[in-house]
N, C-alpha and C positions, 0 to 999 in steps of 0.2 A: 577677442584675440588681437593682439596688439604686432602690426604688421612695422617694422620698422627698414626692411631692406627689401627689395623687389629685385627679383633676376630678371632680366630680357635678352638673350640670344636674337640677332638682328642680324639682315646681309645687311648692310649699307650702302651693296652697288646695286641690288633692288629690293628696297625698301619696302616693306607693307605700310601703309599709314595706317589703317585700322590698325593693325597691331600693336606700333607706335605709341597710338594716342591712347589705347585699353591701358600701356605700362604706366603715360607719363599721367593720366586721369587717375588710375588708382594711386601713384604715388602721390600725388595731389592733395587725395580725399583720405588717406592716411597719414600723409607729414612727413612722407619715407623718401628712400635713397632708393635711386634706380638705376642697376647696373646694366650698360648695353653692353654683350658679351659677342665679339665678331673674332672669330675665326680666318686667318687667312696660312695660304700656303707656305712652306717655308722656303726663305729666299725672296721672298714679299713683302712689300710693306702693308700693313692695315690703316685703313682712311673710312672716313666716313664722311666723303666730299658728295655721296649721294643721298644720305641719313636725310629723313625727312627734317626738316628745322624747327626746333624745338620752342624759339623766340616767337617765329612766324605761328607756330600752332596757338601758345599762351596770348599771340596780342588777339586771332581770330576767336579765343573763347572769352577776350573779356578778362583775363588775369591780367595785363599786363600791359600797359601801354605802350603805344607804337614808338615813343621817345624814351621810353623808360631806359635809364642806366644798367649796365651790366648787374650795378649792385643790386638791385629791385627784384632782382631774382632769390637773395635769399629771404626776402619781406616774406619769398611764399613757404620756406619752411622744406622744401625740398633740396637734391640734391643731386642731377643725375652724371656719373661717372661712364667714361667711356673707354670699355677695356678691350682690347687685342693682344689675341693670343695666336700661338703659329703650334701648326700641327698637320699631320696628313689624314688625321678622320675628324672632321668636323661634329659628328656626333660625340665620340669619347672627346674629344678635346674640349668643347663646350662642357658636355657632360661633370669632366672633372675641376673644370674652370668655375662654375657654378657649385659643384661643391665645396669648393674651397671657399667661397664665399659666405657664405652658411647662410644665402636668403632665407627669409619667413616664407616668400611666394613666389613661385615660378612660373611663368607667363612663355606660354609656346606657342607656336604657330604652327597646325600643319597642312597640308596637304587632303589629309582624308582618302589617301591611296586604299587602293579595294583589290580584292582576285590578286590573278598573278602580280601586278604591281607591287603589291605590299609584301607578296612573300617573298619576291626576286632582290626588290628595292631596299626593303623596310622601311621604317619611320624613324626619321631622325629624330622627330619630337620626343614618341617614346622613347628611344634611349638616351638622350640629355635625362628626360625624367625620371626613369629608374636607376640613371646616377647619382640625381643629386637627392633623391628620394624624399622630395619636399614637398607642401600641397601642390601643385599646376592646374593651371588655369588653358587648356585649349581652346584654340580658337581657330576657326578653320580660314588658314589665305583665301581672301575674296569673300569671306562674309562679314557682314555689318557689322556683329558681335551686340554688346550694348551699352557703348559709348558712342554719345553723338558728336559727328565729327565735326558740325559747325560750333558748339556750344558748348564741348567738354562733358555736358551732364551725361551721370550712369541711371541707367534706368533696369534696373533689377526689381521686379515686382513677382514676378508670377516665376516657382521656383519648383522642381520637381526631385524626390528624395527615394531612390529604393529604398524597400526597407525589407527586411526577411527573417531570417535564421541568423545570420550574423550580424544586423544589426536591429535594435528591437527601436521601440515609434523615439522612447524615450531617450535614445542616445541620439537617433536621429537629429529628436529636435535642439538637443544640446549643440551638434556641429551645427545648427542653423545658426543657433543663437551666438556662434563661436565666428562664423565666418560670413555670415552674410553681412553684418554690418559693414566689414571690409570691401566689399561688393558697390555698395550703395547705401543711403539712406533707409530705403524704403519710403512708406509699409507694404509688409512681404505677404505673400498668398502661397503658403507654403502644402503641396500633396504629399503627402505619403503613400509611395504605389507600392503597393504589394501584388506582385507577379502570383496569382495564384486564387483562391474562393477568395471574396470579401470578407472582413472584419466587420463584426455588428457592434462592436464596440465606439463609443463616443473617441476621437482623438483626443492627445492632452493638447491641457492647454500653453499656450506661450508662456515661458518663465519671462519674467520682470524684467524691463530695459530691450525687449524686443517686440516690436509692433508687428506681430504678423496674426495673420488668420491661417488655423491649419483646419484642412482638410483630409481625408481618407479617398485614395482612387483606387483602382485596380484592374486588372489585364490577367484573363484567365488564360494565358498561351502556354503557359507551363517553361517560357526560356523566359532569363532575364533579359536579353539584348532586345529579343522582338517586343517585350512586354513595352518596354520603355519607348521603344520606336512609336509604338501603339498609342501610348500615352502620349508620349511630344505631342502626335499629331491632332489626337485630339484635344488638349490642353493647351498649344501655343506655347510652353514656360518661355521666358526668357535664357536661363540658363537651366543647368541636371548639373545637383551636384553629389558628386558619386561616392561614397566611403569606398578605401581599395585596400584589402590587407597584403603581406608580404608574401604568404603562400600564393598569391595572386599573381605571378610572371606577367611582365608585362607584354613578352614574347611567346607566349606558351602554345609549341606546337606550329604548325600551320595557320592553325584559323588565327591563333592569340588570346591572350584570356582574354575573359566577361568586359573585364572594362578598355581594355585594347582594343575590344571590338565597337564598344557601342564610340569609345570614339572617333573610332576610324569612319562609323555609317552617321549617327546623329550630324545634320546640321545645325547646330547649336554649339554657343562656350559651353564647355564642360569641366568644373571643378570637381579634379580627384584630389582627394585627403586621404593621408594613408591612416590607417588603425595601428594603434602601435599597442601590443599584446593580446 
């Protein structure tokens, strides 16, 4: 999967760094353009006098020298654009801001609100995402994620995959092979959980050009959300990366669908990828 534009929604009057560094690391490690997408009110100006500093992050990992010229920035083959937009819902206005940009990948931050919070509040993450309906990449404010913040490196190793009725091991592993390189290097340790009896079947094997090991887990709870909860914890992954079809609302109801929910409760990034047919 060949990722060439990166979305990032960002406050700039409080910055996440971890999130920051996840946008400007994968752009990095892709070659890509990262748009920072800030919202501000109308009758405002948008500034990013508080935007973590992007020079200072690249000299602390080693790209870049502490004298390096402005030009040395394009040496690295990236790009990143800082766009402000005015609107009074920061969600839909993001939301529609980012689709007009047609990123490959969307990188959001949330909160991980639960119970009444989420129903009262909602999640702004989810709705940018189901606007601009591209893969996203969550990441929960105040967790580590898996970019190290002194060093730039991604460390995506051990990766966890529902798999079910809608999607079977072999397409599974096709998104592995689609999207974890974007991710990281690797070599990947990829599960296949299946929420429900075990599979006594052998899992397939890795297609060519991807170095992973797969494996078969499973979680007899009979719910998808808790199964995977189950699994995180036993398993550690680094990241869940979740297939989400369109029948699948990102708001649906109270509770919210399947994948609303598991990432409003998982501690972990979690890359949804929509299905498309």
């Amino acid at each position: 999967m060949a990722v060439h534009r990166i979305a990032l929604p960002i406050d700039p009057v409080d910055p996440a760094e971890a999130l920051f560094a996840h946008g400007v690391a994968l752009a990095l490690h892709n070659y890509a353009e990262l748009d920072l997408v800030h919202v501000h009110q109308p009758g405002t100006q948008g500034h990013f006098s508080g935007m973590p500093g992007l020079r200072e992050l690249l000299v602390r990992w080693g790209r870049l020298a502490p004298e390096a010229p402005a030009q040395a920035l394009a040496a690295l083959r990236i790009r990143v654009v800082l766009d402000t937009v005015s609107g009074l819902d920061p969600a839909q206005t993001a939301g529609r801001e980012v689709q007009s940009l047609h990123p490959d990948l969307l990188v959001v931050g949330t909160h991980r609100r639960k119970g009444l919070a989420a129903f009262f509040v909602g999640s702004v993450a989810a709705e940018i995402a189901r606007a601009a309906d591209v893969p996203t990449l969550f990441l929960g404010l105040g967790e580590p994620g898996f970019v190290d913040l002194q060093t730039g490196a991604l460390h995506v190793r051990r990766v966890l995959v529902p798999v079910g009725q809608d999607l079977d091991d072999e397409r599974a592993v096709e998104l592995c092979a689609a999207w974890l390189p974007v991710l990281g290097a690797g070599p990947f340790q990829i599960h296949l959980l299946r929420v429900g009896p075990p599979v006594e079947a052998p899992p397939p094997s890795a297609p060519p050009g991807l170095e992973a090991e797969i494996l078969r887990a499973s979680q007899n709870l009979g719910d998808l959300v808790a199964g995977v909860l189950a699994a995180a914890q036993e398993l550690k992954p680094d990241l869940v990366l979740m297939p989400s079809h369109g029948h699948d609302s990102w708001l649906d109801s109270i509770a919210g669908s399947k994948t609303e929910q598991l990432v409003r409760w998982i501690p972990l990034p979690v890359l949804v990828v929509p299905l498309k047919g």
